[in-house]
C-alpha positions as CSV (number, residue, x, y, z in Angstrom):
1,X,29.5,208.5,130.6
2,X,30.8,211.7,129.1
3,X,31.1,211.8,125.0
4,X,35.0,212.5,125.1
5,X,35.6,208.9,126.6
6,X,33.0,207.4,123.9
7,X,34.6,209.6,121.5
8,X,38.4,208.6,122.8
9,X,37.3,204.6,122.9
10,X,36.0,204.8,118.8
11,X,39.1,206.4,117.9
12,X,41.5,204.1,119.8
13,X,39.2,201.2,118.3
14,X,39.5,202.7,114.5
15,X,43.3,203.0,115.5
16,X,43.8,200.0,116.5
17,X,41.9,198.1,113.6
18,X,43.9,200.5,110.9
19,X,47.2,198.8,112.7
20,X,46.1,195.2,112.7
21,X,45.6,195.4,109.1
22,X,48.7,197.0,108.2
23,X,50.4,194.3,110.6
24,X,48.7,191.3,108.7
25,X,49.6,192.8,105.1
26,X,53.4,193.2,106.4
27,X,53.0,189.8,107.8
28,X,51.5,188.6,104.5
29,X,53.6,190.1,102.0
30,X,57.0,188.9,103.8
31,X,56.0,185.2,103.7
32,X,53.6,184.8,101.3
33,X,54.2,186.3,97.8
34,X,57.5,183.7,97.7
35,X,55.4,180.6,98.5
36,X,52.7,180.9,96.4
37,X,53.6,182.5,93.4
38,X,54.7,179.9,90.5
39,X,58.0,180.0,89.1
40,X,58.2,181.5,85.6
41,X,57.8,178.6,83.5
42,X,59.6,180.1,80.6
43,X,62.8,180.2,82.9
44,X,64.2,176.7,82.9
45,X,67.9,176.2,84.3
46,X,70.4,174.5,82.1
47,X,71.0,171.5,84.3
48,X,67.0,171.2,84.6
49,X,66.2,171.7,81.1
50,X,69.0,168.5,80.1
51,X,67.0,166.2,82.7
52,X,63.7,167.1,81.4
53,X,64.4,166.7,77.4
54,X,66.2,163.7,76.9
């Protein structure tokens, strides 16, 4: 087997893995920085605030 398609196959590989990671951040930061990040708990809205503190 000739070194250029060894060569060739380890660079499509590294390619390919540089890709999927990029894919999953994009993936990741679309969906998942809203769900799991708590809201501000010094922000309370007006009608909220009146139920919580009678």
């Amino acid at each position: 087997m000739p070194v250029r398609y060894i060569m060739l196959g380890v660079i499509g590989f590294v390619v390919a893995a540089i890709l999927s990671v990029i894919v999953v951040q994009q993936f990741e930061g679309s969906s998942g920085d809203r769900s799991t990040t708590p809201p501000d708990p010094l922000v309370v809205a007006p009608e909220k605030a009146a139920e919580q503190n009678p």
